[in-house]
C-alpha positions as CSV (number, residue, x, y, z in Angstrom):
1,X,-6.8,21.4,9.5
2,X,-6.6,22.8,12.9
3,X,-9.6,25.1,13.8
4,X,-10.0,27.5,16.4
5,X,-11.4,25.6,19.6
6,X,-15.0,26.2,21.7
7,X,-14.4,27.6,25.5
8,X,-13.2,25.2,28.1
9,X,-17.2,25.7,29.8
10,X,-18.5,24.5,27.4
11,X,-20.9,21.3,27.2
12,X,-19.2,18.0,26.8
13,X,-15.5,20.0,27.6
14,X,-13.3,18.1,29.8
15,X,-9.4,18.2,30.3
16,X,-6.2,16.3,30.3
17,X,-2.5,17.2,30.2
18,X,-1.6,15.2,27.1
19,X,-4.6,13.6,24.5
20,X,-2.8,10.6,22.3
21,X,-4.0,10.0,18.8
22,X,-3.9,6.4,17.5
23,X,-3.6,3.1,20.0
24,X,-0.9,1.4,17.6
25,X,2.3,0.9,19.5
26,X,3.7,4.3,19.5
27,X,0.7,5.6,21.2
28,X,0.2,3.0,23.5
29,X,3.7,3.1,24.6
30,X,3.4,6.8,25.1
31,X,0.6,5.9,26.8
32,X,1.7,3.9,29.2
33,X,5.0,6.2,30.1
34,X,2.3,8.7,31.1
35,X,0.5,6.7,33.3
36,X,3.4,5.2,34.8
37,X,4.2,8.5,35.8
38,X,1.0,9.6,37.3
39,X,0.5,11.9,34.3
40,X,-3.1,11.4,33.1
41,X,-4.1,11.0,29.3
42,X,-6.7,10.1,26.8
43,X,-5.6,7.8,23.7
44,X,-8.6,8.4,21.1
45,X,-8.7,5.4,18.8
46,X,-11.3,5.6,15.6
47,X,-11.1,1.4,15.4
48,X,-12.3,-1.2,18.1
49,X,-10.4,-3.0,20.7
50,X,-11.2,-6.2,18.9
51,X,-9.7,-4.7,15.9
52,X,-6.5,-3.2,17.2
53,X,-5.5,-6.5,18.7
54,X,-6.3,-8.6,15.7
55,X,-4.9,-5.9,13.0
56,X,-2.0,-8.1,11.0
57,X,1.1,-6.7,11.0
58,X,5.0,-7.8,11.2
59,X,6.9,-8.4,14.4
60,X,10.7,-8.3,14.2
61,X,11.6,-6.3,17.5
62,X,15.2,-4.9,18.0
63,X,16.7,-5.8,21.1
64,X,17.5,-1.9,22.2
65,X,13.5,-1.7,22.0
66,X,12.9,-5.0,23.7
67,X,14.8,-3.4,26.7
68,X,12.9,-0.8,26.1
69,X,9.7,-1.9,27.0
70,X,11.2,-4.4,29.5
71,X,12.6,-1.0,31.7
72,X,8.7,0.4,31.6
73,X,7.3,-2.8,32.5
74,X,5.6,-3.4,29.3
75,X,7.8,-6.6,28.2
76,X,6.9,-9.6,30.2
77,X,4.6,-11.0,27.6
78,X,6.8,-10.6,24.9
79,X,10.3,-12.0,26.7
80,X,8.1,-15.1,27.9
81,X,6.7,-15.8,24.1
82,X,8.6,-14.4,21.4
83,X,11.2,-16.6,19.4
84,X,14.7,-14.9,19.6
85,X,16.8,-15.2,16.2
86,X,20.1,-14.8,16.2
87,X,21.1,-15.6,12.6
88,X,19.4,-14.9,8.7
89,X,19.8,-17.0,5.9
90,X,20.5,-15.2,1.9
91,X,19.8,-17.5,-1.4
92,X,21.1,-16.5,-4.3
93,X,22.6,-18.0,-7.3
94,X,21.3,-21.1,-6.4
95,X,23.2,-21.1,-3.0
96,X,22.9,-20.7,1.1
97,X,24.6,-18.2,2.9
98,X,24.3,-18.0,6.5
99,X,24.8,-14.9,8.5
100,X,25.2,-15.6,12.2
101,X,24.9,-11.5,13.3
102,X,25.0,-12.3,16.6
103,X,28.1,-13.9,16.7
104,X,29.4,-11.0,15.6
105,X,27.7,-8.3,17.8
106,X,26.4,-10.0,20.8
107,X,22.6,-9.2,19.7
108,X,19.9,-10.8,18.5
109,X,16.4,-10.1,17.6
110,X,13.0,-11.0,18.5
111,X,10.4,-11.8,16.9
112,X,6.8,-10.9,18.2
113,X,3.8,-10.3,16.1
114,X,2.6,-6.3,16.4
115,X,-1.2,-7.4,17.0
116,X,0.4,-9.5,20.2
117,X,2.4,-6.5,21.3
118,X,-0.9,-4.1,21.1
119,X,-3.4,-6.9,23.0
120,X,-0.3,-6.5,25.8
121,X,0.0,-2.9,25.6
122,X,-3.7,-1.9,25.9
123,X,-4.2,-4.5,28.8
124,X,-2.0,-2.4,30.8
125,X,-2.8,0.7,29.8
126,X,-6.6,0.0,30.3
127,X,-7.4,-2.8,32.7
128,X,-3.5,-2.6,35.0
129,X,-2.8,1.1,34.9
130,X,-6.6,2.9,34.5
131,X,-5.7,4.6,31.1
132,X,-8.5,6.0,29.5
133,X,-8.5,4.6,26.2
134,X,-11.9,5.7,24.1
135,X,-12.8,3.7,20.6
136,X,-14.4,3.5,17.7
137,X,-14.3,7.9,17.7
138,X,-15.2,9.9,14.6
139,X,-14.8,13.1,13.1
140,X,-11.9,14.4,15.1
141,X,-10.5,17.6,14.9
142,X,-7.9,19.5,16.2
143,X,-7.8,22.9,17.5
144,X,-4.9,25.7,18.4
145,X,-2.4,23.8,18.0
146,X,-0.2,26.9,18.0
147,X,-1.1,27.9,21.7
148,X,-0.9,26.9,24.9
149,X,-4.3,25.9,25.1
150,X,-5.1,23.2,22.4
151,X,-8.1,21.0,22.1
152,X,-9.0,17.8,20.2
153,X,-13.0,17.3,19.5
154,X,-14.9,14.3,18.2
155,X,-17.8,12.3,18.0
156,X,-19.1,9.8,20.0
157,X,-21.1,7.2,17.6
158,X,-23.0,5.6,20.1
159,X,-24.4,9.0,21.1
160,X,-23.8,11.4,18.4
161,X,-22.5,13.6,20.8
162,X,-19.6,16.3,20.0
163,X,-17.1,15.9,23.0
164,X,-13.7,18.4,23.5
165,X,-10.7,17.5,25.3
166,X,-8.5,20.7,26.4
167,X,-4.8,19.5,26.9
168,X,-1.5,21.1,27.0
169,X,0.1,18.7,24.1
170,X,-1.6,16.2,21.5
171,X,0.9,13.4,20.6
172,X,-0.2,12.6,17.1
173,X,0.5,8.4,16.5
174,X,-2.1,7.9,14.3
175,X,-0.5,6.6,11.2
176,X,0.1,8.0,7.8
177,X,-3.4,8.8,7.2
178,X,-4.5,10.6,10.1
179,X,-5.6,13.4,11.2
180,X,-2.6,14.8,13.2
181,X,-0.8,14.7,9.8
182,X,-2.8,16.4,8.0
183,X,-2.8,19.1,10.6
184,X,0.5,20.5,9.9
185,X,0.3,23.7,7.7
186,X,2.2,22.8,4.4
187,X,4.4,26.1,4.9
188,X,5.5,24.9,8.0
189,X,7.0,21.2,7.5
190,X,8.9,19.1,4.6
191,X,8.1,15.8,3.8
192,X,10.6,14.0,1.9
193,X,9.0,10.8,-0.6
194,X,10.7,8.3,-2.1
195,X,9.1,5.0,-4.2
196,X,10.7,2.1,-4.6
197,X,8.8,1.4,-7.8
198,X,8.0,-2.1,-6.8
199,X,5.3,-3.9,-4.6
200,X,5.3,-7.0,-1.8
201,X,2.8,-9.3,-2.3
202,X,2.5,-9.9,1.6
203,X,1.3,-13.7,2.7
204,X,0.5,-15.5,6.2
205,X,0.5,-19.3,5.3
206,X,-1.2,-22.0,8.1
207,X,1.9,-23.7,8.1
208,X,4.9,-24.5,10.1
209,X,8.1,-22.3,9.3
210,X,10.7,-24.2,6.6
211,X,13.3,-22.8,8.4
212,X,15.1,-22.1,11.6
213,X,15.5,-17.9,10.6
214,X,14.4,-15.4,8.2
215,X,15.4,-16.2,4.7
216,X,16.0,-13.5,1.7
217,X,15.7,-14.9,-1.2
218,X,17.7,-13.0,-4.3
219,X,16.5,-14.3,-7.7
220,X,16.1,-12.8,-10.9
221,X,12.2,-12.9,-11.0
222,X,12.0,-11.3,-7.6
223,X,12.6,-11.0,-4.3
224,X,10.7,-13.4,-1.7
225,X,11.3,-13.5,1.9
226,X,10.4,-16.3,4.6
227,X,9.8,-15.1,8.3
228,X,8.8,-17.5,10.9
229,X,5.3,-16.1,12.9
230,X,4.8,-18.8,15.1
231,X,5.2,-22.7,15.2
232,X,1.8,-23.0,13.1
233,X,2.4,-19.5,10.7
234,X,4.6,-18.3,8.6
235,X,4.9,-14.6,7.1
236,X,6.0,-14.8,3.6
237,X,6.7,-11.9,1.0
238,X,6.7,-11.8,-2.8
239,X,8.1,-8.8,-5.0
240,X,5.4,-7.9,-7.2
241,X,4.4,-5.4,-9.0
242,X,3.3,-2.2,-7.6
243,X,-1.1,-2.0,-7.3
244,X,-0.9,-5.7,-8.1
245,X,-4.0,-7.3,-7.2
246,X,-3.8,-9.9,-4.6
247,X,-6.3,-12.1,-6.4
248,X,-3.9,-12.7,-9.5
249,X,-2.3,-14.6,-6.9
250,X,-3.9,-18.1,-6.3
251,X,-2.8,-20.7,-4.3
252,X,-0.6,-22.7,-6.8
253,X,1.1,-19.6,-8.2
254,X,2.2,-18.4,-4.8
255,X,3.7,-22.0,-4.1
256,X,5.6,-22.2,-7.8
257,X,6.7,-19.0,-7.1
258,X,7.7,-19.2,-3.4
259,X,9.6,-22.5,-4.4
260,X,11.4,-21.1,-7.1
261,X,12.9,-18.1,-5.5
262,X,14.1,-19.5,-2.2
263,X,15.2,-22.5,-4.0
264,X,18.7,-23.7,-3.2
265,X,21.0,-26.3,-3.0
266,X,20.5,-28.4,0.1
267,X,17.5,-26.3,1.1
268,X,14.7,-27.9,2.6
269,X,11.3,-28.4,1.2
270,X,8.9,-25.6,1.7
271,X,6.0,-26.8,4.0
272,X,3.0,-25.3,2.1
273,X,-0.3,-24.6,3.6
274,X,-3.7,-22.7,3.4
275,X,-3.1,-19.1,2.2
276,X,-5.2,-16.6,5.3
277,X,-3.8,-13.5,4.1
278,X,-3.4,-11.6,0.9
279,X,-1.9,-8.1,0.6
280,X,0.1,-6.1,-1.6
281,X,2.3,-3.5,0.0
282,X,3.7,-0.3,-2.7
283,X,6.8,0.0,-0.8
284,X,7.6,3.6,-0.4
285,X,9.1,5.7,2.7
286,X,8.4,9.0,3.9
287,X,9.8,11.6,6.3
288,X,8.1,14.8,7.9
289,X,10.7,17.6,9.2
290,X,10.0,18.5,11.5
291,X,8.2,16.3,14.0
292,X,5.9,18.9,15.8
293,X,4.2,21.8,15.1
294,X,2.9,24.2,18.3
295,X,1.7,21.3,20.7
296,X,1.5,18.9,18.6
297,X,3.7,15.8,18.5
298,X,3.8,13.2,15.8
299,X,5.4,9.7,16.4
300,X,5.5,6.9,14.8
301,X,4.1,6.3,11.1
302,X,2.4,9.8,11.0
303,X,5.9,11.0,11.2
304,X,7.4,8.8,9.0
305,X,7.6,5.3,7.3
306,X,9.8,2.9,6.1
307,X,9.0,0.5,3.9
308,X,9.0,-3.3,5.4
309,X,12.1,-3.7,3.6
310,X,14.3,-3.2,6.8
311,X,11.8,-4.4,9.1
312,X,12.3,-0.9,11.0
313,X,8.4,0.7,11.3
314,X,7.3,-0.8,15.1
315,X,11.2,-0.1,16.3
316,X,11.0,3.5,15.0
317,X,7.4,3.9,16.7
318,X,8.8,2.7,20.0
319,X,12.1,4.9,19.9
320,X,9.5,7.8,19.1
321,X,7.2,6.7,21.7
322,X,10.2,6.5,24.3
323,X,11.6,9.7,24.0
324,X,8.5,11.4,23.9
325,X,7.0,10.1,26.9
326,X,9.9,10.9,28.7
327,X,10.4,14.4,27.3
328,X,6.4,14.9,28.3
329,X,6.5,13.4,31.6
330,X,9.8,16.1,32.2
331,X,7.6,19.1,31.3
332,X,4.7,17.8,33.1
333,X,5.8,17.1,36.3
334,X,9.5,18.7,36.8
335,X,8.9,22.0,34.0
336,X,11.6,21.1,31.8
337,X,10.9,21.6,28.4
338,X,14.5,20.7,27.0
339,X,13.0,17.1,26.0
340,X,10.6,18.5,24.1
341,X,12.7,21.1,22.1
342,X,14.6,18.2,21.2
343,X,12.7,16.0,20.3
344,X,12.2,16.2,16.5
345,X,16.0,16.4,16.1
346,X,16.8,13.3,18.3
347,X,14.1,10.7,16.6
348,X,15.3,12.1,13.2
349,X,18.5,11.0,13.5
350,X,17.6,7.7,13.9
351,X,14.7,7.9,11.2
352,X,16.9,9.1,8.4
353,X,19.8,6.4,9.9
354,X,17.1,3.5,9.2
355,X,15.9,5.0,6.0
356,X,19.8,5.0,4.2
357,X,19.7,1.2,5.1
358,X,16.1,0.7,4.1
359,X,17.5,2.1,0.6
360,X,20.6,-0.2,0.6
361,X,18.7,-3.0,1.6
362,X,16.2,-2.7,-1.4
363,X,18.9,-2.2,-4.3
364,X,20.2,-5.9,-2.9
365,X,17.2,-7.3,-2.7
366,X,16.0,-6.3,-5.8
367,X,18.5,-5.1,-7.9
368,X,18.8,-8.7,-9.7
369,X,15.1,-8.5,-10.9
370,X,15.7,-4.9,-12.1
371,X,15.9,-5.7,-15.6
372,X,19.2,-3.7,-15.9
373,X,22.2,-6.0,-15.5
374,X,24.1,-2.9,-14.0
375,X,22.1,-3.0,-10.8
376,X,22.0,-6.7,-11.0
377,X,25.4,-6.7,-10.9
378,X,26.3,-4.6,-8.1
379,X,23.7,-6.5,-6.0
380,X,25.4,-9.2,-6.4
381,X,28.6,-7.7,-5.6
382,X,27.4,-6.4,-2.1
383,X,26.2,-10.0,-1.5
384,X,29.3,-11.5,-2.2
385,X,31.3,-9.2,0.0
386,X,28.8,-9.5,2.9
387,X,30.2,-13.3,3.0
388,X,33.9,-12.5,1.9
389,X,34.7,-9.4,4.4
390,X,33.8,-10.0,8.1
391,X,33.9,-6.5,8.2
392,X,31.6,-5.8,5.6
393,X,29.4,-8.5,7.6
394,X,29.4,-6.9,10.7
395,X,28.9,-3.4,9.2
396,X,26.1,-4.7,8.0
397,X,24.8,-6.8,11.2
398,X,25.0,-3.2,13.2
399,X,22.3,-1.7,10.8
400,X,20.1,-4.9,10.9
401,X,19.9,-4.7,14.3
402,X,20.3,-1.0,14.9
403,X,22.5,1.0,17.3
404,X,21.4,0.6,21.0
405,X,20.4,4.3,22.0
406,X,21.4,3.7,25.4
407,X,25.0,3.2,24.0
């Protein structure tokens, strides 16, 4: 919890208009808006560099947020190396369905591993732009929050040394089990839960994708999904159960079930490989209303999650990290504080928009292995309509891809 704060005179004191919690993309983002505007910052990050950059995690970009980062100059990376999709494939019932969604909207999406987007982002915020960007911190604490003079502490662990950094705002993007979060006084905010009830086995397989876009596959024993990662990896996903452990899980098993649940007619072969990773995700969502407490700022998974179901997470973090840069960079440097007062209500729009489809999503992905042939039904009647009803298609292509803010 927040606790009261030690005077700004006092040893190992310094101060900074904003200190960022968490170098995940949210914060780095935020980051890097500061910077860009002159507006100086500390990101405090309790992993290493090494770490950050090599952290797995999924990649499917929206192309709103792609333009995002291409605006702020964080995007030439990414538009130079990441595969743009412009189609997904569902298999169920033993058959292919192809969706081409940007045939019907004139978008597309990219896809660019998260650990690939961070090694960019900290480059520039570090080594191009002269962020200062401190690792591998411990113990950190925040302090009066609800004044205009708040402070973040921690420890150095090279040195041992307690350090405080006085700021006018914290922007809390240090995930669901930070600090920031746990921060907010219970009486003060609402966070909504909701399980699914169900777990992904996640998977990265050494080997080439088995086909050109993401595949769902439908099928009675579960759910599996097939997302390219590059021309050598593949990302694939198993429904499991939920605290399944990944070793139950050996090689052969993952295969035989991989092959059976993205079976189809006229469907190639999967090209199997070595298994490098082995995770099981309890898919649940969450939402904390409202966003900020004081000076403090949440963005990103501290805020909120939802589920890799949608693929939504790194796009929500980005949208967060977007408007709150600007809305900070406003007050900084021009006194307008209108950003800021809006800032809970604008993101949560969008959060509660992706965590309806998230919902939707799920009950057709997994009604059919539900065990009651009520929701198996009904899955399979929002399948059949996506492929029957262009309207129903591009109804749904709009929420795959999400609604382009600047529109």
């Amino acid at each position: 919890m927040a606790t009261p704060s030690p005077r700004p005179g006092s040893p190992a004191a310094l101060r900074s208009p904003v200190v960022v919690l968490g170098a995940g993309p949210a914060g780095l983002t935020l980051g890097n808006v500061l910077r860009a505007a002159s507006v100086d910052c500390v990101v405090l990050e309790a992993e290493s560099r090494e770490f950050i950059e090599r952290r797995p995690r999924a990649g499917v970009l929206e192309e709103w947020a792609v333009r995002g980062l291409q605006r702020r100059g964080l995007a030439a990376n990414l538009l130079e190396r990441a595969q743009r999709h412009t189609r997904c494939e569902f298999r169920f019932a033993q058959e292919r369905h192809r969706l081409s969604y940007a045939e019907l909207t004139g978008r597309h999406h990219w896809i660019y591993p998260q650990p690939l987007l961070v090694t960019d982002l900290v480059r520039e915020y570090a080594d191009v732009r002269g962020g200062d960007i401190r690792f591998g911190v411990r113990d950190v604490r925040l302090h009066d929050l609800d004044t205009d003079r708040p402070a973040v502490s921690y420890t150095d662990p090279r040195t041992g040394e307690r350090h405080f950094l006085h700021c006018e705002f914290v922007a809390g993007c240090d995930g669901a089990r930070g600090v920031t979060r746990a921060a907010l006084p219970a009486e003060r905010v609402r966070v909504a839960r909701h399980d699914y009830g169900i777990g992904w086995l996640a998977l990265l397989a050494e080997a080439p994708p088995s086909s050109d876009c993401v595949v769902f596959g439908i099928h009675p024993s579960g759910f599996a999904g097939h997302m390219a990662r590059s021309p050598e990896v593949t990302r694939y996903y198993l429904q499991c159960p939920p605290g399944d452990d990944p070793d139950d899980w050996p090689h052969e098993r993952v295969w035989a079930e991989l092959r059976e649940r993205l079976g189809a007619r006229g469907a190639p072969p999967l090209t199997e490989g070595r298994l490098i990773e082995k995770r099981v995700l309890d898919m649940h969502n969450y939402v904390v209303e409202p966003m900020a407490f004081g000076r403090l700022y949440l963005a990103g998974d501290a805020a909120h999650l939802t589920a890799p179901i949608a693929a939504k997470g790194m796009n929500l973090a980005l949208h967060d990290a977007f408007l709150l840069g600007d809305a900070l960079v406003a007050c900084l440097t021009r006194g307008d504080a209108s950003g800021l007062r809006g800032y809970s209500a604008d993101c949560l729009e969008r959060v509660w928009d992706y965590q309806e489809f998230s919902q939707w999503l799920s009950d057709v992905y997994h009604g059919t292995a539900s065990g009651d042939p009520y929701r198996a039904g009904t899955a399979l009647a929002r399948l059949r309509r996506l492929f029957a009803s262009p309207v129903a298609a591009s109804a749904f292509a709009e929420q795959y891809l999400g609604e382009d803010p600047g529109r």
